[in-house]
C-alpha positions as a LaTeX table, in Angstrom:
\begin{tabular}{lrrr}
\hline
Residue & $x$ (\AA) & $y$ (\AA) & $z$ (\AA) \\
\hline
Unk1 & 163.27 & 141.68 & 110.32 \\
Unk2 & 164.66 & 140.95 & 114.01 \\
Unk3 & 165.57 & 137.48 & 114.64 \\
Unk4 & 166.89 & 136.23 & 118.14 \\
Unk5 & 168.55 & 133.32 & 118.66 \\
Unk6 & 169.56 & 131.54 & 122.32 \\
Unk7 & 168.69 & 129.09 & 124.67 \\
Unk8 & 166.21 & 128.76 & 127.24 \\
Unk9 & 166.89 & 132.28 & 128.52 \\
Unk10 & 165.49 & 133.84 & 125.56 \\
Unk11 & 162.46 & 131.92 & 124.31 \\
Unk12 & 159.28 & 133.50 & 123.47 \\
Unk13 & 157.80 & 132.66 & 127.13 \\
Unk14 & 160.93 & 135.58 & 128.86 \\
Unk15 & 162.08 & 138.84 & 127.49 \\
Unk16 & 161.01 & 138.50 & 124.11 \\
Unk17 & 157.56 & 138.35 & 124.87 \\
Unk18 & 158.00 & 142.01 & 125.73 \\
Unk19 & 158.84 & 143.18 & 121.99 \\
Unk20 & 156.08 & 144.48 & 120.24 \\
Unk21 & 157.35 & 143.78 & 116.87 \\
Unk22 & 157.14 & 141.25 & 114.34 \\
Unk23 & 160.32 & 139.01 & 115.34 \\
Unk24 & 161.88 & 135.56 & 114.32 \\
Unk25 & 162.45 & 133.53 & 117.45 \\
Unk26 & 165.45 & 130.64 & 117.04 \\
Unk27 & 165.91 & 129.85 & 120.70 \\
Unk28 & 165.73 & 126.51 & 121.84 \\
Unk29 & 165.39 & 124.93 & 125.88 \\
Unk30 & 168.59 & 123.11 & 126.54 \\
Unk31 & 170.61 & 125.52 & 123.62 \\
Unk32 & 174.36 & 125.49 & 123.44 \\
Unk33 & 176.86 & 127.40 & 121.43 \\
Unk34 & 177.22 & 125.45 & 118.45 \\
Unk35 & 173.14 & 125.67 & 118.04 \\
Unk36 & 173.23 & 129.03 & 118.01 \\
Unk37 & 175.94 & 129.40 & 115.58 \\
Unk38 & 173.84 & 126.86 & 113.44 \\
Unk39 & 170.88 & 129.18 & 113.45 \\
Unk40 & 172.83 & 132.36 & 112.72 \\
Unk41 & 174.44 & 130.47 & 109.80 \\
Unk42 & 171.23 & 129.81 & 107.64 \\
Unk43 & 169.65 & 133.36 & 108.60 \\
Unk44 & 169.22 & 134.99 & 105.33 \\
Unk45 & 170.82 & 138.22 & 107.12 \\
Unk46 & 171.14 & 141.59 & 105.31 \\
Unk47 & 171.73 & 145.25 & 106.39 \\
Unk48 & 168.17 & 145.88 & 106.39 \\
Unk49 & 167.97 & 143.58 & 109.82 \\
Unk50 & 168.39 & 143.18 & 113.01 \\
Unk51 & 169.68 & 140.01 & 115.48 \\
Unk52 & 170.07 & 139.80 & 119.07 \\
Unk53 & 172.27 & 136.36 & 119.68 \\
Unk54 & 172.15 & 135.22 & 123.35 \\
Unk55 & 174.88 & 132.95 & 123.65 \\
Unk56 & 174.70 & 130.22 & 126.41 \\
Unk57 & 176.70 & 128.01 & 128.73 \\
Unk58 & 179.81 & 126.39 & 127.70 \\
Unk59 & 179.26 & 123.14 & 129.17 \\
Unk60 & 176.15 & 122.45 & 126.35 \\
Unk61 & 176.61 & 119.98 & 123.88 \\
Unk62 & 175.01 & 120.18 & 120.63 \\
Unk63 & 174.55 & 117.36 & 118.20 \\
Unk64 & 174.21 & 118.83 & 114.09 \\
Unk65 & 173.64 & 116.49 & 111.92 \\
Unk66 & 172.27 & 115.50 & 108.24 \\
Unk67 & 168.66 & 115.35 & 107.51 \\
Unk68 & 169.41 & 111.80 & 106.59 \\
Unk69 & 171.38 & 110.52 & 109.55 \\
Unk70 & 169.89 & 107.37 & 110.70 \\
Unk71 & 171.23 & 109.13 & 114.37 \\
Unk72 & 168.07 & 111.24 & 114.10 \\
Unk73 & 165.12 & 108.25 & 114.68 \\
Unk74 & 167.28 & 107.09 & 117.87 \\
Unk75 & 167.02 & 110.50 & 119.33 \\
Unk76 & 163.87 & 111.11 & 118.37 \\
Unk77 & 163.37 & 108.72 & 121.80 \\
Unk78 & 164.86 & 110.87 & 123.86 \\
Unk79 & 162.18 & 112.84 & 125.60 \\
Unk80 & 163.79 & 116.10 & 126.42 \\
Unk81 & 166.03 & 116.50 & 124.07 \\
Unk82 & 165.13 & 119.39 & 121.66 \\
Unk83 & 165.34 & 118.99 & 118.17 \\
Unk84 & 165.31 & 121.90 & 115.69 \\
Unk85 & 165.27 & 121.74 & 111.40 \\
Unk86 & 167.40 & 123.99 & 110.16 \\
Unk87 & 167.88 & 124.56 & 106.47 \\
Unk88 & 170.92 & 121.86 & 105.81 \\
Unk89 & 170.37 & 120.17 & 108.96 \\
Unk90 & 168.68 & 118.90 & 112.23 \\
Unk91 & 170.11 & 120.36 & 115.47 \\
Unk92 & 169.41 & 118.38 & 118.68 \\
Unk93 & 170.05 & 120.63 & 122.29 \\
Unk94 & 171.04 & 118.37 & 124.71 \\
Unk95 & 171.67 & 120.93 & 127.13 \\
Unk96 & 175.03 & 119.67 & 128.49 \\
Unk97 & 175.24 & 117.92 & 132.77 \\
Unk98 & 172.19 & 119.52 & 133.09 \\
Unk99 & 170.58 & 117.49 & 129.97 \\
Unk100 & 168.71 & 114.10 & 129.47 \\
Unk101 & 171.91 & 111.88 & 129.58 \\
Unk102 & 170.54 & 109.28 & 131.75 \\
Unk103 & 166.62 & 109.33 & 132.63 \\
Unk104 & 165.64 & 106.87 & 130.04 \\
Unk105 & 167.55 & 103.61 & 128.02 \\
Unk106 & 168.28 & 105.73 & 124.74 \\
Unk107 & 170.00 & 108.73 & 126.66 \\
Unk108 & 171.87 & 106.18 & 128.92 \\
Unk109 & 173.33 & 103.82 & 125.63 \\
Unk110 & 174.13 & 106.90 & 123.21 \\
Unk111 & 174.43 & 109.95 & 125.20 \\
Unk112 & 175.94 & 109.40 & 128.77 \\
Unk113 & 179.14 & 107.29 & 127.83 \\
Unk114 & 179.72 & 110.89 & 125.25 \\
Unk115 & 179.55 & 112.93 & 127.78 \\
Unk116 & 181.73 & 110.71 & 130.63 \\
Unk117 & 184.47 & 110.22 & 127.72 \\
Unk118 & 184.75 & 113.12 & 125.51 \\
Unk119 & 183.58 & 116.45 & 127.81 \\
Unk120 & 186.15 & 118.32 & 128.23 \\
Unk121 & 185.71 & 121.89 & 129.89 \\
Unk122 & 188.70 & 123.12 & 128.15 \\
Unk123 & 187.62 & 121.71 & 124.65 \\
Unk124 & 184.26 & 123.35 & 125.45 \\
Unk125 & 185.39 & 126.81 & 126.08 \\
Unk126 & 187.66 & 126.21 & 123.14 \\
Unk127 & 184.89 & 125.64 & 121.09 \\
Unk128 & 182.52 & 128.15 & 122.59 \\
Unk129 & 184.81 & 131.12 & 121.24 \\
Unk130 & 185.11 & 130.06 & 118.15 \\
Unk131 & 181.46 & 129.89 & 117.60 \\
Unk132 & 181.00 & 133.12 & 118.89 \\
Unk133 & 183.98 & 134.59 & 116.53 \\
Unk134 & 182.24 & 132.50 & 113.60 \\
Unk135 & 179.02 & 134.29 & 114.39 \\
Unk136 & 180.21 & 137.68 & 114.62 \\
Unk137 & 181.68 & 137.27 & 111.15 \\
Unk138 & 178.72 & 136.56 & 109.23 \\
Unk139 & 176.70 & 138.80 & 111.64 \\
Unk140 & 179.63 & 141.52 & 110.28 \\
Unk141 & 179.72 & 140.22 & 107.01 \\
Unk142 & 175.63 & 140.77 & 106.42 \\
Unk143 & 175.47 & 144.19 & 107.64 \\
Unk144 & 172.83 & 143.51 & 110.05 \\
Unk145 & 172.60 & 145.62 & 113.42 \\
Unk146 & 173.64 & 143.31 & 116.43 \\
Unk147 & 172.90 & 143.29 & 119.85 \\
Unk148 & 174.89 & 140.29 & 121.87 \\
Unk149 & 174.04 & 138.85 & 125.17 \\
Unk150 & 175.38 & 136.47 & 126.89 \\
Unk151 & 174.02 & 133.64 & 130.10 \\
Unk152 & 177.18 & 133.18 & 132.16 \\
Unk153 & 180.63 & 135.50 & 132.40 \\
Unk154 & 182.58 & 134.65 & 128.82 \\
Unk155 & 184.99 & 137.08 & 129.17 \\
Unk156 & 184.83 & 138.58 & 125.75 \\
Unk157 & 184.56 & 141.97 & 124.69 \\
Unk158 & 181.53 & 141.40 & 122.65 \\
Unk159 & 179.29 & 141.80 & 125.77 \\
Unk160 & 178.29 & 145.15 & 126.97 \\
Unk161 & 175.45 & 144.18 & 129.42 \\
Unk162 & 175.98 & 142.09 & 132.43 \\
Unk163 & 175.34 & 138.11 & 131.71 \\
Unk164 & 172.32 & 136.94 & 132.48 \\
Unk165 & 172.45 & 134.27 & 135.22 \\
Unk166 & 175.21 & 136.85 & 137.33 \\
Unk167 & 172.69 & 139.66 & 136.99 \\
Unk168 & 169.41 & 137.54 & 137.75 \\
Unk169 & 171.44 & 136.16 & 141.42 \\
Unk170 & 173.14 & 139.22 & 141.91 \\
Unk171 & 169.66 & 141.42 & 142.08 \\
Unk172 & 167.69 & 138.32 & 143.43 \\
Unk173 & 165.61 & 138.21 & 139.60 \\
Unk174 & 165.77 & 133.95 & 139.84 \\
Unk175 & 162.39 & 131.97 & 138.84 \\
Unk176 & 161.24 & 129.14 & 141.65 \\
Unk177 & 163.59 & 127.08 & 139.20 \\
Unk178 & 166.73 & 129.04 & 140.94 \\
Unk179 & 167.90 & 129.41 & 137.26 \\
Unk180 & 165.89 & 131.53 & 135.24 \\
Unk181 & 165.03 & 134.93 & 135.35 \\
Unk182 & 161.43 & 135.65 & 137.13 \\
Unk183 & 158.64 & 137.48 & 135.04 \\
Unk184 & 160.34 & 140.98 & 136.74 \\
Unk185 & 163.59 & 139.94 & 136.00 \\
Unk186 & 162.64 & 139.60 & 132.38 \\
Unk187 & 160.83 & 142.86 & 132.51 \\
Unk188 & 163.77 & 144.66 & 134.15 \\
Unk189 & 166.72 & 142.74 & 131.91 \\
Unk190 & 164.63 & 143.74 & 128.90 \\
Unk191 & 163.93 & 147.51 & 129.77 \\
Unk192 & 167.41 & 148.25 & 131.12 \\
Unk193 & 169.68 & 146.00 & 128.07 \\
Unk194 & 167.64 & 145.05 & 124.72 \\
Unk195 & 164.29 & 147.65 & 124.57 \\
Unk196 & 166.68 & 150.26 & 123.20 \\
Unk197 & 168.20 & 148.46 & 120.56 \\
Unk198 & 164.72 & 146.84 & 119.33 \\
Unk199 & 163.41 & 150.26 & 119.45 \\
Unk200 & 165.87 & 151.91 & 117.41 \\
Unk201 & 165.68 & 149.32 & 114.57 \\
Unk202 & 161.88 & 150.03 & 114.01 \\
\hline
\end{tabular}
């Protein structure tokens, strides 16, 4: 099986919708790091499969917690704030500045005053490589051929294509969102960095 795991950049609406094969699509709008370790975490990964991780900005913050927190009903208010069941837990993407912090009264009592006191850039970076170390462990550990992308510049050896965001500005690929790659940008970021590894798993 393939699975893919991400944020935004890789949901089924962008480059994946250009593999032909019967995939497993994680990614979640609004996706940070610590998602996307989450996912690859309860993956029942072997040898005999395939995962292309797409790791995303730093400054996301992620909330995991137990199926049973009472936190989950409160955040269930929050309009756009994604929320994902994962096999021990529920994973909410709050998708960092950019995220839901303060357009309604849930996001403004529980969710802005975390990210004015406790964001830290440095704590985020921090944390960022350590999820990616974490996931290329088990990714290691299971066998399972890997293919690792990344949204912004990470500086980390694991990347062998350019990252995402850089490559959609730097070759004018951005959606009307100025964020996103367009349809062609998809198309081109797919055929030129990911076709060849999907195709030589089938």
């Amino acid at each position: 099986m393939l699975y893919i795991v991400g944020c935004s950049y890789s949901a089924d609406y962008y480059w994946p919708k250009f593999v032909k094969y019967d995939h497993i699509n994680y990614s979640e709008p609004g996706a940070g790091n610590k998602y996307i370790y989450a996912c690859v975490d309860q993956i029942p990964l072997s040898s005999k499969d395939s995962i292309i991780v797409q790791f995303s900005e730093v400054e996301r913050i992620d909330l995991v917690l137990d199926k049973n927190s009472a936190f989950n009903q409160t955040l269930q208010d929050v309009p756009s704030i994604r929320q994902r069941e994962l096999k021990n837990c529920i994973a909410w993407c709050t998708a960092g500045p950019r995220g839901a912090w303060n357009n309604n009264p849930v996001g403004k009592r529980y969710l802005a005053p975390l990210m004015r006191e406790y964001y830290s850039e440095h704590g985020q970076r921090m944390e960022t490589l350590a999820w990616i170390n974490q996931v290329k462990k088990i990714v290691q550990d299971s066998g399972a051929r890997s293919l690792y992308l990344t949204l912004q510049d990470l500086d980390n050896s694991l990347f062998q294509s350019p990252p995402m965001n850089k490559w959609a500005h730097d070759n004018g690929m951005l959606d009307d969102d100025k964020f996103h790659l367009s349809h062609q940008g998809n198309l081109d970021y797919y055929n030129s960095f990911i076709s060849e590894f999907v195709n030589a798993g089938i």
